[in-house]
C-alpha atoms as a printed R data frame, in Angstrom:
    type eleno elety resid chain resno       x       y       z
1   ATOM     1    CA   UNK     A     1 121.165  88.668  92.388
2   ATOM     2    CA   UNK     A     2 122.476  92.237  91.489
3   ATOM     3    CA   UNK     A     3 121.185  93.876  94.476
4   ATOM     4    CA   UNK     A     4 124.073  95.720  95.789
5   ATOM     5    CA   UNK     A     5 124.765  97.051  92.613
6   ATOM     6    CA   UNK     A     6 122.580  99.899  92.117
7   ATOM     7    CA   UNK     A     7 124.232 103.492  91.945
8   ATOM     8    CA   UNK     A     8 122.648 106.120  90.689
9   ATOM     9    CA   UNK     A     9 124.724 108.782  89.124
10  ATOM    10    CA   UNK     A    10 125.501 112.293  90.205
11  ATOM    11    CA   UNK     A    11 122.412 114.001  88.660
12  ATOM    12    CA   UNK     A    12 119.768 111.213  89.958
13  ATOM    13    CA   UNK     A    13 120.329 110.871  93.558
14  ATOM    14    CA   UNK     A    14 117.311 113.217  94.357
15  ATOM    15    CA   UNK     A    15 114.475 111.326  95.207
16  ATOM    16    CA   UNK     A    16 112.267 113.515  93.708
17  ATOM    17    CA   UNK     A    17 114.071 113.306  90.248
18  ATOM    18    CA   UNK     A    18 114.084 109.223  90.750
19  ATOM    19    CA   UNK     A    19 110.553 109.331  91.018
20  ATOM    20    CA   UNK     A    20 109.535 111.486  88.237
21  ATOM    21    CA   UNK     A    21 112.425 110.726  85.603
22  ATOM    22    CA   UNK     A    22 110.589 107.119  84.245
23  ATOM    23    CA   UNK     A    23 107.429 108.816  84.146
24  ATOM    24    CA   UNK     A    24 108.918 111.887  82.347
25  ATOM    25    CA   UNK     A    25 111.355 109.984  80.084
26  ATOM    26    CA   UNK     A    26 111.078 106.298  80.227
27  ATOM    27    CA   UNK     A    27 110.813 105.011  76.929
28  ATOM    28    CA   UNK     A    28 107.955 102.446  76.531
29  ATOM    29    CA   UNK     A    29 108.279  99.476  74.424
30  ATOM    30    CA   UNK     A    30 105.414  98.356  72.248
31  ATOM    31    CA   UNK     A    31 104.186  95.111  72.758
32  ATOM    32    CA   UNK     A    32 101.480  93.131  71.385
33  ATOM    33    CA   UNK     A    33  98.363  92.818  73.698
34  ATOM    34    CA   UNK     A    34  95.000  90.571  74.657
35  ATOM    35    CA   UNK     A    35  92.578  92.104  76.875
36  ATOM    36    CA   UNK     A    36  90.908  89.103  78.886
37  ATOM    37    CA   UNK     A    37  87.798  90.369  81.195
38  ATOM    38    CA   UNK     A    38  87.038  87.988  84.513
39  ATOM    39    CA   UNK     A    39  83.712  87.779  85.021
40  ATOM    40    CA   UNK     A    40  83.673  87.974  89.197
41  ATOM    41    CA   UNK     A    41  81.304  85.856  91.762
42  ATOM    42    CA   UNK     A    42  79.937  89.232  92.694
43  ATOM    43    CA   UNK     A    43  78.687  90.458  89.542
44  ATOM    44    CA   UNK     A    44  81.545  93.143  88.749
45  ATOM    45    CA   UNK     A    45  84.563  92.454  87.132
46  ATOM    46    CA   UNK     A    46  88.263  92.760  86.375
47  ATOM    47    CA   UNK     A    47  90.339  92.718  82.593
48  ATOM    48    CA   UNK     A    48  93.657  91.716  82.417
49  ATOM    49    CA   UNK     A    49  96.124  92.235  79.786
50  ATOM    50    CA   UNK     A    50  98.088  89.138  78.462
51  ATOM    51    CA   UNK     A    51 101.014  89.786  76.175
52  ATOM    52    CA   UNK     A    52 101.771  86.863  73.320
53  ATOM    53    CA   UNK     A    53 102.161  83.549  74.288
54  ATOM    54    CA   UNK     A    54 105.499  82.913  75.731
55  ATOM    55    CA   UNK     A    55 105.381  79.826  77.053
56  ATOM    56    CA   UNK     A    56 106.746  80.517  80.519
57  ATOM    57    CA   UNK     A    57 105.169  80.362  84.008
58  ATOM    58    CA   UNK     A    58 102.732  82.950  84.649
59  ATOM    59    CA   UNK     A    59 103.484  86.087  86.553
60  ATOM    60    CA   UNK     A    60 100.591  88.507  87.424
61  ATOM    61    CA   UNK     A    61 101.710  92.260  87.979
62  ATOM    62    CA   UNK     A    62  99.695  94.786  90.179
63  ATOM    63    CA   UNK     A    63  99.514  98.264  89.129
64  ATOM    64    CA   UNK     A    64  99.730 101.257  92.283
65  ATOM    65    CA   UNK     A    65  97.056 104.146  92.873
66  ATOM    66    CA   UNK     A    66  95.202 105.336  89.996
67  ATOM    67    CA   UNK     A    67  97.895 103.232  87.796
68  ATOM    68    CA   UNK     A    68  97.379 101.174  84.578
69  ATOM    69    CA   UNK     A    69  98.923 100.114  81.565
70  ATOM    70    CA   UNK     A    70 100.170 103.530  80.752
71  ATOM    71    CA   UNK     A    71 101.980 103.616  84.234
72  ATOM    72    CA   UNK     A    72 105.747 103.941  83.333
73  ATOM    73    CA   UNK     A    73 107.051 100.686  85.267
74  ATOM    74    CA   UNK     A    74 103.893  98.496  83.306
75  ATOM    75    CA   UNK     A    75 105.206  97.827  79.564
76  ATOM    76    CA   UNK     A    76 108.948  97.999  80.133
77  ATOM    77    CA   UNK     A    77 108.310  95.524  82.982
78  ATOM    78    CA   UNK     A    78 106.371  92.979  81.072
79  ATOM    79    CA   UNK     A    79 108.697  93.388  77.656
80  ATOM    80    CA   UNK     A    80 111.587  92.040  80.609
81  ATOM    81    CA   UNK     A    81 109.985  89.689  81.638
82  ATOM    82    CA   UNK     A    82 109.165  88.218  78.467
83  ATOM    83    CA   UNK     A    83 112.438  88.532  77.223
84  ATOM    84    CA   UNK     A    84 113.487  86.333  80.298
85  ATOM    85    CA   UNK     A    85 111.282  83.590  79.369
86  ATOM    86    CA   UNK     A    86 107.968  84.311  81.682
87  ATOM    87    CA   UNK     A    87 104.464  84.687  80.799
88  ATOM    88    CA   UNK     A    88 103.151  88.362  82.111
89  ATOM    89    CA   UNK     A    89  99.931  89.334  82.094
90  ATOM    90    CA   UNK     A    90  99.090  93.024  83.906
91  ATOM    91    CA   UNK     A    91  95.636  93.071  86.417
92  ATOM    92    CA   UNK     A    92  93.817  96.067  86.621
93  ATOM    93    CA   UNK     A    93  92.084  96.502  89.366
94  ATOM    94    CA   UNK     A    94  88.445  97.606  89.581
95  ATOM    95    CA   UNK     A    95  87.613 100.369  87.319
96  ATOM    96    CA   UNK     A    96  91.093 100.891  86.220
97  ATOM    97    CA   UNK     A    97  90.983  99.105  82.761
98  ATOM    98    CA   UNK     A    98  88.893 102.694  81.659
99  ATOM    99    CA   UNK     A    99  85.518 101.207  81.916
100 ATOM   100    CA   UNK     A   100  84.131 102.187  85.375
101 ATOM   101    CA   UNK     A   101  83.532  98.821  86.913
102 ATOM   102    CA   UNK     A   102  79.413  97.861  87.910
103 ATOM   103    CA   UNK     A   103  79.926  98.310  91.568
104 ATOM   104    CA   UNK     A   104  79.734 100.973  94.009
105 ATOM   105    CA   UNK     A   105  82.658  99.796  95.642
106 ATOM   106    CA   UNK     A   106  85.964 100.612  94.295
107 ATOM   107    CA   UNK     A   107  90.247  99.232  94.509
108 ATOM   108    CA   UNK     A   108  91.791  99.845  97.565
109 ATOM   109    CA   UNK     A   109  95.239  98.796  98.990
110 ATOM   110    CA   UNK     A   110  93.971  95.706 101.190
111 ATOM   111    CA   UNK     A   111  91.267  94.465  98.466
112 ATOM   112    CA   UNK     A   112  92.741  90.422  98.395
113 ATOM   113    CA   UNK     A   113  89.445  89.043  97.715
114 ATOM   114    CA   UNK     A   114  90.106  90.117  94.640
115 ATOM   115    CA   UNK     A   115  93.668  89.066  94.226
116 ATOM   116    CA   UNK     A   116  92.866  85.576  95.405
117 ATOM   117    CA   UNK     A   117  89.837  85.423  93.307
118 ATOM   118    CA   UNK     A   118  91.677  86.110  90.208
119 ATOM   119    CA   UNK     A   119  94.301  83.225  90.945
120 ATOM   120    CA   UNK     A   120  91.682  81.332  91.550
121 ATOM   121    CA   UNK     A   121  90.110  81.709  88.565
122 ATOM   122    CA   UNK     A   122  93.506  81.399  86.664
123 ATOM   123    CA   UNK     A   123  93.772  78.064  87.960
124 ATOM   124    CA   UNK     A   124  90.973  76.535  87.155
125 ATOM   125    CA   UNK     A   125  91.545  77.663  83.764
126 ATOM   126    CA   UNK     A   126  94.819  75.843  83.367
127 ATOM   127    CA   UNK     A   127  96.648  78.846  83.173
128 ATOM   128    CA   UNK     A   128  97.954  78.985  87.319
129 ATOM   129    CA   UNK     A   129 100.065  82.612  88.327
130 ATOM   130    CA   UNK     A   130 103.356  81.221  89.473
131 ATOM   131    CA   UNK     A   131 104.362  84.583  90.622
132 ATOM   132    CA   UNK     A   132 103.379  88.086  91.198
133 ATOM   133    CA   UNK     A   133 104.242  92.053  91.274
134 ATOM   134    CA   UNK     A   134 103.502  94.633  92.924
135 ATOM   135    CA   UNK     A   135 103.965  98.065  92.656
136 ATOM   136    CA   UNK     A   136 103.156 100.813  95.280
137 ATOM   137    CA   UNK     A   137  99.429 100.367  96.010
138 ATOM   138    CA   UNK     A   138  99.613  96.604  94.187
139 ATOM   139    CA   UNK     A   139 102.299  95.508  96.256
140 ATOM   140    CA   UNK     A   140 100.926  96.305  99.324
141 ATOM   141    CA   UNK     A   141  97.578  94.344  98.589
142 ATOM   142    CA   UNK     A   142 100.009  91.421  97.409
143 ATOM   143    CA   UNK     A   143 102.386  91.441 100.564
144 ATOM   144    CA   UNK     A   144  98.589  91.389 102.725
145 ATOM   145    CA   UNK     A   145  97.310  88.386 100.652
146 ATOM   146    CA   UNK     A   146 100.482  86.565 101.116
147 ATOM   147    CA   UNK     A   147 100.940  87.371 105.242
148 ATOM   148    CA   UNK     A   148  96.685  86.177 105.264
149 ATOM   149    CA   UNK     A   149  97.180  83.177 103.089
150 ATOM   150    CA   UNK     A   150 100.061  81.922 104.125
151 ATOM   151    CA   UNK     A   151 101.151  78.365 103.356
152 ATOM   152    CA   UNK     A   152  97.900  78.248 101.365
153 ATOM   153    CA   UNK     A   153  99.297  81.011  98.995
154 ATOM   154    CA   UNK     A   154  99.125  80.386  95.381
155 ATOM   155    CA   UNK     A   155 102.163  81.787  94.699
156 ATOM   156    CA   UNK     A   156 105.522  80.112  94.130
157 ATOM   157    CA   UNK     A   157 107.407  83.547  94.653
158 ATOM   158    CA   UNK     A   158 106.553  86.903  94.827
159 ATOM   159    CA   UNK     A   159 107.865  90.571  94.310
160 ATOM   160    CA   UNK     A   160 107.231  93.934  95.908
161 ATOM   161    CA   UNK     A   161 107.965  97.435  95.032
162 ATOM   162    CA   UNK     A   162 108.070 101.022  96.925
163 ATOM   163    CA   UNK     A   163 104.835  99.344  99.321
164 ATOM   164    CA   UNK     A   164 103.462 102.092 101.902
165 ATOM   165    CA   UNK     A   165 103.537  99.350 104.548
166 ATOM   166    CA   UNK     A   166 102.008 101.817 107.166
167 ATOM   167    CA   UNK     A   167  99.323 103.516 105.144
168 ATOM   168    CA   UNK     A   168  97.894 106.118 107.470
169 ATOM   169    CA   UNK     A   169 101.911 107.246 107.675
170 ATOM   170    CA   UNK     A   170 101.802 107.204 103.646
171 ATOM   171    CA   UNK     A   171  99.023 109.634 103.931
172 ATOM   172    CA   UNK     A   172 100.674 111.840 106.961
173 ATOM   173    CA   UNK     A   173 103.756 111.830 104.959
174 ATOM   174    CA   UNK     A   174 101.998 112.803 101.548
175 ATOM   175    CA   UNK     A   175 100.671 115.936 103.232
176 ATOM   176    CA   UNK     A   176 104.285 117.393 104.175
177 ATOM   177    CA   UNK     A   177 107.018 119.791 102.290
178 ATOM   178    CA   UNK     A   178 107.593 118.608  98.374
179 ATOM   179    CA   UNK     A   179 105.509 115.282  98.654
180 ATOM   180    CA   UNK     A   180 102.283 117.523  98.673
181 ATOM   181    CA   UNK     A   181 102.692 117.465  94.667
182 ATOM   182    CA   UNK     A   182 102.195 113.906  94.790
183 ATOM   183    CA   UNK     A   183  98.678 114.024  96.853
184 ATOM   184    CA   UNK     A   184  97.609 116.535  94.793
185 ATOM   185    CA   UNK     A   185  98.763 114.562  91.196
186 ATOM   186    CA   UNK     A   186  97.020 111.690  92.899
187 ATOM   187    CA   UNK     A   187  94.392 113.434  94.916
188 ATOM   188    CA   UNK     A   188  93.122 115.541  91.064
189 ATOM   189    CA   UNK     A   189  93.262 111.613  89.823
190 ATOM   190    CA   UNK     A   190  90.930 109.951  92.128
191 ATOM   191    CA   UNK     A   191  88.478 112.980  92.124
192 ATOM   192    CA   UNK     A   192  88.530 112.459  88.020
193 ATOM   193    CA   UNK     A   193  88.229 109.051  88.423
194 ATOM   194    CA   UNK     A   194  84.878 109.248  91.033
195 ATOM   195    CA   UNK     A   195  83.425 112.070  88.594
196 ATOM   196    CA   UNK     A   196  83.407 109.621  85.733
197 ATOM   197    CA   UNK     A   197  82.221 106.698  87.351
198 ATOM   198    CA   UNK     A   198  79.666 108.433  88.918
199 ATOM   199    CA   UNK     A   199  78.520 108.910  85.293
200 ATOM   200    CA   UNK     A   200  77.736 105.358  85.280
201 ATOM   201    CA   UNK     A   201  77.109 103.968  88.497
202 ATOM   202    CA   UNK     A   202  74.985 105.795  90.893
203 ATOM   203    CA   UNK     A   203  77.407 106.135  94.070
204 ATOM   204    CA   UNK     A   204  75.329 105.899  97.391
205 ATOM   205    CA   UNK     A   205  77.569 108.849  98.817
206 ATOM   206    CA   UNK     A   206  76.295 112.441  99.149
207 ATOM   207    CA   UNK     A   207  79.529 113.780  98.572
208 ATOM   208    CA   UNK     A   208  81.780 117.371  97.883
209 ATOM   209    CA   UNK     A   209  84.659 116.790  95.951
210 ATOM   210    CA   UNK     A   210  85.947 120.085  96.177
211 ATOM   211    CA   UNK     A   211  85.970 120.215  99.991
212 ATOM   212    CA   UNK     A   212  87.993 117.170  99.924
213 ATOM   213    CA   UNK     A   213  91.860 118.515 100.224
214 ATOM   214    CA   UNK     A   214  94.078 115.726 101.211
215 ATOM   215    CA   UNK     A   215  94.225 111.588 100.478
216 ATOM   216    CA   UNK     A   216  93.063 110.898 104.384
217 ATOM   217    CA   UNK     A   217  89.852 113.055 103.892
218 ATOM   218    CA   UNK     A   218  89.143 111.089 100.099
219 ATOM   219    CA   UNK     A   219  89.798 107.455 102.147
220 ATOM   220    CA   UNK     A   220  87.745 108.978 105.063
221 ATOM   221    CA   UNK     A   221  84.744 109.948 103.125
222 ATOM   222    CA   UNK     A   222  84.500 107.503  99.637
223 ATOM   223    CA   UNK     A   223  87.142 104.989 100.014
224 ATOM   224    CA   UNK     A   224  86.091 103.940 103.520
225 ATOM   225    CA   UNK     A   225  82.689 103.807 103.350
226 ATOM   226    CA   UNK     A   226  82.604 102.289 100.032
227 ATOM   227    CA   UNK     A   227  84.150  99.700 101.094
228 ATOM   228    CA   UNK     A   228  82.810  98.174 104.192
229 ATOM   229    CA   UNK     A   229  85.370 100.587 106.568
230 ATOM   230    CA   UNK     A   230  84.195 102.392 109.365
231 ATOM   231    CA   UNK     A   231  86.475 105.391 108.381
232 ATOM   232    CA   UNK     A   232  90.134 105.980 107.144
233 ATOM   233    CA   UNK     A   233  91.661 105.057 110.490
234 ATOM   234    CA   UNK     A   234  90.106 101.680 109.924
235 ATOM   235    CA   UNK     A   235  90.672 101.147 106.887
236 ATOM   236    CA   UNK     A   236  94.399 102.074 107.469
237 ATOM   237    CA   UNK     A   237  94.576  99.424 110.648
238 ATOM   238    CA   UNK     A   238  93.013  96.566 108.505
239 ATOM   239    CA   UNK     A   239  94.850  96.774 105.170
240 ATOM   240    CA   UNK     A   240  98.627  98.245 106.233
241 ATOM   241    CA   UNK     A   241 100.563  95.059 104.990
242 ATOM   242    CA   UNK     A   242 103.579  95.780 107.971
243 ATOM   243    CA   UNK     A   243 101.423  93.508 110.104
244 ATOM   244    CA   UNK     A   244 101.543  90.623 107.721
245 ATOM   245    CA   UNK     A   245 105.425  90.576 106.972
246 ATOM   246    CA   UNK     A   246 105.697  88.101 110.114
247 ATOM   247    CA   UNK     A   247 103.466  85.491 108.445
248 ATOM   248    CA   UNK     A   248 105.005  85.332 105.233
249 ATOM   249    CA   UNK     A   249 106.374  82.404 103.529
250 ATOM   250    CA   UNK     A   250 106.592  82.672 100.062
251 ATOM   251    CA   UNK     A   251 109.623  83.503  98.250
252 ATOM   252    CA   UNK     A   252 109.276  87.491  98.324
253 ATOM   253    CA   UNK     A   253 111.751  89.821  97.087
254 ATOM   254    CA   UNK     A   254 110.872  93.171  98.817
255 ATOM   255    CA   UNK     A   255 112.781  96.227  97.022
256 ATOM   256    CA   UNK     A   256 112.394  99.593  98.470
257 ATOM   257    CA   UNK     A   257 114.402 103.009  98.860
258 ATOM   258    CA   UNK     A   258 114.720 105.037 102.169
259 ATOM   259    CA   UNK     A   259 114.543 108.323 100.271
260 ATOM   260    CA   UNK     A   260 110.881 107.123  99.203
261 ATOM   261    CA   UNK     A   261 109.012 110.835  99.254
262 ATOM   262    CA   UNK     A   262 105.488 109.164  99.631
263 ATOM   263    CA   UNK     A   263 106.643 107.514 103.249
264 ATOM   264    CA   UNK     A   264 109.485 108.146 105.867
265 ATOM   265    CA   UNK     A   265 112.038 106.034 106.854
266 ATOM   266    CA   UNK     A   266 111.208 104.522 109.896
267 ATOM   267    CA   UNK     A   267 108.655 103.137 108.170
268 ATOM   268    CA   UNK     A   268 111.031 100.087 105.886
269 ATOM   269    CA   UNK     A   269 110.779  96.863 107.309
270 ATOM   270    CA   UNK     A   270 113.746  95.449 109.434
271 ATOM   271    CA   UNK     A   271 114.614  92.095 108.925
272 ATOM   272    CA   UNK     A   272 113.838  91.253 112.440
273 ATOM   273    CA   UNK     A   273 109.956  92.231 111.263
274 ATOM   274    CA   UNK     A   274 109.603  90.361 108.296
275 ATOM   275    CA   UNK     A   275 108.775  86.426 107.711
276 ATOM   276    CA   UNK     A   276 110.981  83.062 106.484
277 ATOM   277    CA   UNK     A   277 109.862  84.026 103.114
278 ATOM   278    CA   UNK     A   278 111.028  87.675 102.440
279 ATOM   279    CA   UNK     A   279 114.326  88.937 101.074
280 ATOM   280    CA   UNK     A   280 115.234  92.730 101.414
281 ATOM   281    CA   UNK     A   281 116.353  94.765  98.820
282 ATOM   282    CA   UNK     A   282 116.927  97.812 100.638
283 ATOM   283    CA   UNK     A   283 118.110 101.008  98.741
284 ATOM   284    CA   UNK     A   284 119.816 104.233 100.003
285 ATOM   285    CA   UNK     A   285 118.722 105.849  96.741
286 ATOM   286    CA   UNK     A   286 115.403 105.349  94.315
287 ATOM   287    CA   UNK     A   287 112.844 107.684  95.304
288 ATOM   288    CA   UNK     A   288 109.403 105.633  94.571
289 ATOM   289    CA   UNK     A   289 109.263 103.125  91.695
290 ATOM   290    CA   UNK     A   290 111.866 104.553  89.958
291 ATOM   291    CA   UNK     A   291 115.363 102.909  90.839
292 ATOM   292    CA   UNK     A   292 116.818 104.073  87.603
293 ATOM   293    CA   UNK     A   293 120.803 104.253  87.059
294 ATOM   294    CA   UNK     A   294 123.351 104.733  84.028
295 ATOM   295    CA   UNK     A   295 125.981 107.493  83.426
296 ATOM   296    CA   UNK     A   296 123.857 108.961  80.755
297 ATOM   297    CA   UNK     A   297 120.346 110.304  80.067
298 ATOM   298    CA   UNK     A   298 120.258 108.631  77.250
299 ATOM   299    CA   UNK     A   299 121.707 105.517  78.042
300 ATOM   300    CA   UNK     A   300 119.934 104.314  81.469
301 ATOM   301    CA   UNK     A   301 118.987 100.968  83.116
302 ATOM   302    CA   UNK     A   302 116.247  99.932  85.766
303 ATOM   303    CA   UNK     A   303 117.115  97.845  89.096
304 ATOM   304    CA   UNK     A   304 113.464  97.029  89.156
305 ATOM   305    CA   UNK     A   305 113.818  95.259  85.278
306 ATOM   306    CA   UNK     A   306 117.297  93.223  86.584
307 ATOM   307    CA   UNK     A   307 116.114  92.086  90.127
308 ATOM   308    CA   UNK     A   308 112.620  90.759  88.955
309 ATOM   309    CA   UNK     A   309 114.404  88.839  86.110
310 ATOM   310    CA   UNK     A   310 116.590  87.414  88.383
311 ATOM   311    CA   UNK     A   311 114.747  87.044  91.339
312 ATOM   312    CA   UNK     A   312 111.843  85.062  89.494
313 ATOM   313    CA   UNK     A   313 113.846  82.881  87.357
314 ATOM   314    CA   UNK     A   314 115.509  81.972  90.548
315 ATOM   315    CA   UNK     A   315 112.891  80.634  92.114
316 ATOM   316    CA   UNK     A   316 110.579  79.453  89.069
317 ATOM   317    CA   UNK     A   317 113.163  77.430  87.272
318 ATOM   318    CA   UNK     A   318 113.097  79.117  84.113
């Protein structure tokens, strides 16, 4: 496992340049797609995009807040993968695929009814996920649904990425110094995002968008309620995946950087707080999702790309 060889060169140590160089300059590979749409027990659904047969074990990757296939880790992730011999296929969550899903209710970070009802339904059609991503947003949901499920996960192995394991610290720390251009990026996104919807499905919410100034207030006042919260602090309590490290038993691979501008430091998991199951990957350097090294622009690599090669054909057997 090449996990204690990532160094970042002279010129990408910042976090904040980590963070926004992929998204800035990553080059995307084009692969050919399938859109599949899951027709879910409540009426709604989700799509998921499958890229040519490959023949390998299945591994399902979770996008992070407001993310989809255009999200700069997405394509060069699954073209890895495939190269490596595995099957990907990318979930977007509700209303993420750009067609505003039937619901009211919308994605949020602890939603693994939906995780577990999309394995579920990849099962029973012959096509079982072996493994999964998650990135950000995603891989918190995914490190909850394996801490609830447990021995019972579906999962043979499992990998995280940048997670906000405490989310009401996520959202403290998203309000402070430089990471404020995040929650607005993000915060602009979301209100976009509810706007459009809205267009299609009546919301039940008497809303102001424009009062709304931070992430907290948006979970407070349409992501809680929503979703069956009684407010942000709930919601925060319920779905933080730090709780459910302990429980863990699946193979997970947990890769994270303490220069991470959407969370502070105390905040990464010790491995005194995490299950049997879970293997650190802790990085001085990487800002969030980004983990990108090489001596030149033009000539870079991705730690992300060589650990969930190696990680998953480690414990899949490719």
């Amino acid at each position: 496992m090449p996990t204690d060889t990532f160094q970042p060169p002279s010129w990408l140590r910042n976090p904040h340049l980590q963070t926004l160089w992929p998204k800035l300059f990553r080059r995307r590979p084009v692969l050919s797609l399938r859109r599949e749409r899951l027709e879910l027990a409540d009426a709604d659904f989700i799509d998921l995009a499958w890229t040519a047969p490959a023949g390998g074990p299945v591994v399902l990757m979770l996008h992070g807040l407001e993310g989809d296939l255009r999200s700069h880790y997405a394509l060069p992730v699954m073209a890895v993968l495939l190269h490596a011999g595995l099957q990907p296929v990318f979930m977007h969550l509700r209303g993420c695929s750009g067609e505003p899903n039937r619901l009211p209710r919308t994605y949020h970070s602890g939603a693994i009814e939906d995780l577990a009802e999309v394995l579920a339904l990849l099962r029973a059609s012959g096509r079982p996920a072996a493994a999964a991503i998650g990135f950000s947003l995603g891989g918190n949901l995914l490190l909850r649904y394996l801490g609830v499920a447990g021995d019972a996960s579906q999962l043979r192995a499992a990998m995280a990425v940048s997670v906000p394991f405490v989310l009401a610290d996520a959202a403290r720390r998203l309000e402070q110094g430089s990471s404020r251009l995040y929650q607005q990026y993000l915060l602009d996104r979301m209100k976009r995002s509810y706007r459009w919807k809205c267009q299609a499905v009546a919301s039940p919410l008497r809303v102001d968008l424009d009062r709304i100034r931070t992430l907290r207030e948006y979970d407070e006042r349409i992501t809680a309620p929503l979703n069956g919260f009684a407010g942000a602090d709930d919601y925060y309590a319920r779905c933080s995946s730090m709780g459910y490290l302990p429980a863990i038993t699946t193979p997970t691979l947990i890769l994270h950087s303490t220069d991470d501008p959407f969370m502070y430091p105390h905040n990464v998991p010790r491995a005194d707080q995490v299950g049997p199951g879970i293997r650190l990957a802790i990085q001085e350097h990487g800002g969030h999702v980004g983990f990108i090294d090489g001596r030149f622009p033009w000539r870079t690599g991705c730690l992300i790309d060589r650990l969930a090669t190696a990680f998953l054909r480690e414990h899949l057997a490719v």
